[in-house]
C-alpha positions, -999 to +999 in steps of 0.1 A: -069+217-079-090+193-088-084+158-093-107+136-126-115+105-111-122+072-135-130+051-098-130+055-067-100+067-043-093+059-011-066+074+009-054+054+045-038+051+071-033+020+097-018+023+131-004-012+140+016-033+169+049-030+152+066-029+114+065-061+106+037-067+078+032-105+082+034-110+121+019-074+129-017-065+133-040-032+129-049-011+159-067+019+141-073+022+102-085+054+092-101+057+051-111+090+034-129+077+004-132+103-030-163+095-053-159+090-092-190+110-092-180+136-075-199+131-042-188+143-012-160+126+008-168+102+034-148+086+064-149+056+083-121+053+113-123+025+137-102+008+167-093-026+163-085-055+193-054-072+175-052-105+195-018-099+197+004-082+222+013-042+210+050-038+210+069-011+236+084+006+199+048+011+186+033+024+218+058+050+217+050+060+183+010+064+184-001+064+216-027+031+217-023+009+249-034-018+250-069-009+275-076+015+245-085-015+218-093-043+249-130-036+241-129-034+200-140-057+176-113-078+159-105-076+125-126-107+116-156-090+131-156-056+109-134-070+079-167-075+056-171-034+065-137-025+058-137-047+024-172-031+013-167+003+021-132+002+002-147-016-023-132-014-060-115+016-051-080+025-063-058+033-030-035+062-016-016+067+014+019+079+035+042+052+028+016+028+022+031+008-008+059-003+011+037-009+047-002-004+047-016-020+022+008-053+025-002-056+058-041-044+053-040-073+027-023-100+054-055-092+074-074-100+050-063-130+040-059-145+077-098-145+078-098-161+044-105-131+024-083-119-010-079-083-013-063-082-044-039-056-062-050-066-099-073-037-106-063-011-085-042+016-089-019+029-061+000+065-052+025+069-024+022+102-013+052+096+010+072+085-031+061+115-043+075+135-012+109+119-015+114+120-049+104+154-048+118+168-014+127+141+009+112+144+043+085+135+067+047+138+067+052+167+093+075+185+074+056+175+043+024+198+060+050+226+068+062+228+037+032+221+011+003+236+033+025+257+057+002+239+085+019+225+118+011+191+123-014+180+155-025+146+166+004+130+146+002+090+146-037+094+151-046+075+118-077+101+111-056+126+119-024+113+100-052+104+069-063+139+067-026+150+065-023+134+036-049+145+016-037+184+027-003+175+015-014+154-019-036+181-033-005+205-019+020+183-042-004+185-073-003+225-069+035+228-059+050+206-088+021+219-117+044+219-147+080+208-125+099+183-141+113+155-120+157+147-127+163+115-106+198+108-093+215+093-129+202+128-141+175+116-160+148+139-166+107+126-168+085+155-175+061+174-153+057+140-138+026+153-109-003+162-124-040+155-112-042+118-128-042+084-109-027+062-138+006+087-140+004+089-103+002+053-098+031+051-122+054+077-107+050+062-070+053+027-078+088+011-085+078-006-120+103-029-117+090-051-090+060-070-087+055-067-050+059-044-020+086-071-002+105-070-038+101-105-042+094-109-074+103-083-101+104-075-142+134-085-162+141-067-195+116-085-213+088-082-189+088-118-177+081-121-138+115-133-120+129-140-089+148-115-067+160-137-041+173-174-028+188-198-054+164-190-080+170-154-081+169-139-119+147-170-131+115-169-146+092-176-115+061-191-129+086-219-148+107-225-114+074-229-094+053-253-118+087-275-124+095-272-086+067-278-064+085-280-034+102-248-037+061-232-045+046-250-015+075-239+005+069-202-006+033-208+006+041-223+035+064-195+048+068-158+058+064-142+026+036-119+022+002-126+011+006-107-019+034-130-028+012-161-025-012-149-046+010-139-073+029-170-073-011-190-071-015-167-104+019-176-120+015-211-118-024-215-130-017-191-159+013-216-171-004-243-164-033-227-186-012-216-213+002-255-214-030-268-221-044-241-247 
């Protein structure tokens, strides 16, 4: 099946030193990048040196020692590469709402560069999998492609996975309507098109992938945490600016910070005008 393409799409993968998104770094990235124009496919897969020390749990789960990246360029070094060759592109990946692009994007912005969310369009394969048939990328290429999986945790290898089991969802679920656990029922919600894609995958009720932020009823970006939780956020942060410089200040994802940078110029705009 094939799928129309407005922009570009790039689905990846990113093998790191743990799960954490902000203290974590990226050992291997792996991109497949699908052309608008119908180009061939091209791939870029690389080794990084994270600076940082790779923990036992990781190791266990892909393989990369730390003699395997010693060598490799850090992410400053090929980040300009990574952010040109991804380009405008709208993204895909295994999981990667919730874990790969958060953490791509803290990369980013520790060698002062914003990869930003605004314009792109994201699908979860891994969203579309559970929804669907909850399991794991290996039985996801069992069941969709009847493949076995080899080289799992190898990022090309995991990247390539995804793609069989993506095009294998769009054939599987042609015309299947999707009933969610309160037995509601969306129509033939997989079909070869990024904007329903995007839409199905995401959770259109929060703003970010640490559910930070979210949507109340009338669309108005709130709180979904601390003392503030429920209140409108860009109000909260322009009336207290300790509470937004803290939020800068701390753990919180970059994708946070930018949103909350947003919030508050946008009021502070929309006061003026």
């Amino acid at each position: 099946m094939e799928l129309p393409l407005k922009k570009n799409l790039c689905f990846f993968d990113i093998e790191s030193t743990g799960l954490n998104v902000v203290r974590d770094r990226i050992l291997q990235i792996a991109i497949k990048k699908f052309f608008a124009d119908g180009r061939e496919p091209e791939n870029l897969s690389m080794l990084i040196n994270p600076g940082v020390p790779i923990s036992i749990e990781a190791m266990l789960v892909h393989g990369i020692q730390p003699k395997d990246v010693a060598n490799k360029p850090v992410f400053a070094q090929v980040a300009q590469q990574l952010y040109e060759f991804i380009g405008d592109s709208d993204l895909a990946g295994y999981n990667s709402n919730r874990f790969d692009i958060p953490l791509l994007m803290e990369e980013f912005s520790r060698v002062g560069m914003e990869f930003n969310l605004d314009n792109r369009r994201t699908i979860d394969v891994q969203r579309i999998f559970y929804k669907m048939e909850p399991r794991t990328l290996k039985a996801a290429l069992k069941y969709y492609c009847d493949k076995d999986m080899e080289d799992a945790h190898d990022a090309m290898a995991d990247v390539e996975a995804t793609v069989e089991v993506f095009f294998g969802q769009l054939k599987r679920y042609d015309g299947v309507d999707h009933v969610d656990g309160d037995g509601l029922i969306t129509k033939a919600p997989i079909v070869p098109d990024v904007q329903s894609l995007h839409e199905f995958t995401n959770d259109m009720r929060f703003v970010d992938a640490t559910q930070k932020l979210r949507y109340d009823h009338d669309g108005t970006i709130v709180f979904n945490f601390g003392k503030y939780n429920g209140k409108a956020a860009a109000e909260v942060l322009v009336r207290d600016k300790q509470y937004y410089n803290w939020i800068l200040n701390k753990e919180f994802t970059s994708q946070v910070k930018q949103i909350v940078k947003k919030l508050v110029r946008d009021f502070e705009k929309s006061q003026k005008e």
